[in-house]
Structure formats: C-alpha cells, structure tokens
N, C-alpha and C positions, 0 to 999 in steps of 0.2 A: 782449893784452887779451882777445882771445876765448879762449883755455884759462881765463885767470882768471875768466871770467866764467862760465863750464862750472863751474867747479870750485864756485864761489860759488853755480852754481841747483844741483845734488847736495848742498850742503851745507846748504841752507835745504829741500832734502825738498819739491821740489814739480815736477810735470809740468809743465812752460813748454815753448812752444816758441822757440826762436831764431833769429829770421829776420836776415839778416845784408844792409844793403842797401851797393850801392858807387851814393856819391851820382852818378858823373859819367854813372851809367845812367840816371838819373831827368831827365825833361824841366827843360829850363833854366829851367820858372818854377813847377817844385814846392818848397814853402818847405823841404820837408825837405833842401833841400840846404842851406839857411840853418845848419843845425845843425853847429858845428866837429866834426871829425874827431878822434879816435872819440868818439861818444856812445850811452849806453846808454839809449831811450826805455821806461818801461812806463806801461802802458794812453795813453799820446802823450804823457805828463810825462818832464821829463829825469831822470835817479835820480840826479843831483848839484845839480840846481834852477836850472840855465839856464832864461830863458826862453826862449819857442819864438822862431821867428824870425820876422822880418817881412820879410825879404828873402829871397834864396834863394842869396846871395852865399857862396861854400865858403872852410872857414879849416880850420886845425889845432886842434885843442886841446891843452892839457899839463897834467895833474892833479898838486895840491901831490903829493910825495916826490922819491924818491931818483932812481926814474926815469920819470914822466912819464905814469904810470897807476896804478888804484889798485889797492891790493892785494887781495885773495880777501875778508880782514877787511873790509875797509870795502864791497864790493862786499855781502856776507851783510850787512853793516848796513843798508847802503841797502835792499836787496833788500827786509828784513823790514820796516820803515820804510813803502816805497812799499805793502805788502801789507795793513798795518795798516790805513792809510788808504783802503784799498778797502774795506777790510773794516767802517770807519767810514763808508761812503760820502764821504768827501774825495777817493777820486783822481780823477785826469784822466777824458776823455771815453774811450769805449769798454769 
C-alpha cells in the first residue's frame, strides 16, 4: 500500500509529505486507532470516506479488488478528488 501510495502522490505532481503512523504506538484512547488498517487520511478525512471513529477500537481493512488495496489509479483519483475539495474549501479540518 505505501509504494502505491508514493507512486499515486509523484503522479498527481504535488509536494505531500507522508507521515506513516503504526497505530499500537498511539495511546490506547487516541481515536486514531479507531481507523481500520491501512487507511489513508488527508487533511483528517479518510480518502475512501470512512467516517472517523468514535472508538479507538483497531480492526483490518480490505479495499474492493483483486487484492485487498487499491490500485496507484484509484489512489491518483482519490488523491485529486480530496485536493479539489480543498481547493473548494469542502475538506476536512486542518
């Protein structure tokens, strides 16, 4: 998932940085552990439209295909999608 997702920010042409967090380091009552594994959050929206969590309870996730994350394509769709909406002032907080 993280090469695809490297591949997907060079391919939308923009300086991001990529902070990569392993939830069982975060205290047991930051919600960010709520979010299933792997997710990709920008500006704290999910970029497949989970909402956030209200527990901090850690699961797996498995994205529809073939194998269980999504491809470089759809990651550069969300990508631009989530950007747009910044750009619109629609996104998330921060």
């Amino acid at each position: 998932m993280k090469e695809r997702l490297e591949q997907a920010i060079r391919v939308v042409g923009r300086d991001l940085d990529l902070v990569q967090i392993d939830q069982q380091s975060l205290d047991s009552s930051d919600l960010r552990r709520g979010y299933p594994a792997p997710t990709v959050l920008v500006n704290e929206s999910d970029l497949f439209g989970t909402e956030a969590p209200k527990t901090p309870s850690m699961g797996c996730r498995m994205y529809e295909g073939p194998d269980g994350v999504p491809s470089v394509s759809d990651l550069v769709d969300r990508l631009q999608e989530a950007f747009a909406q910044v750009a619109d002032g629609e996104g998330g907080e921060g």
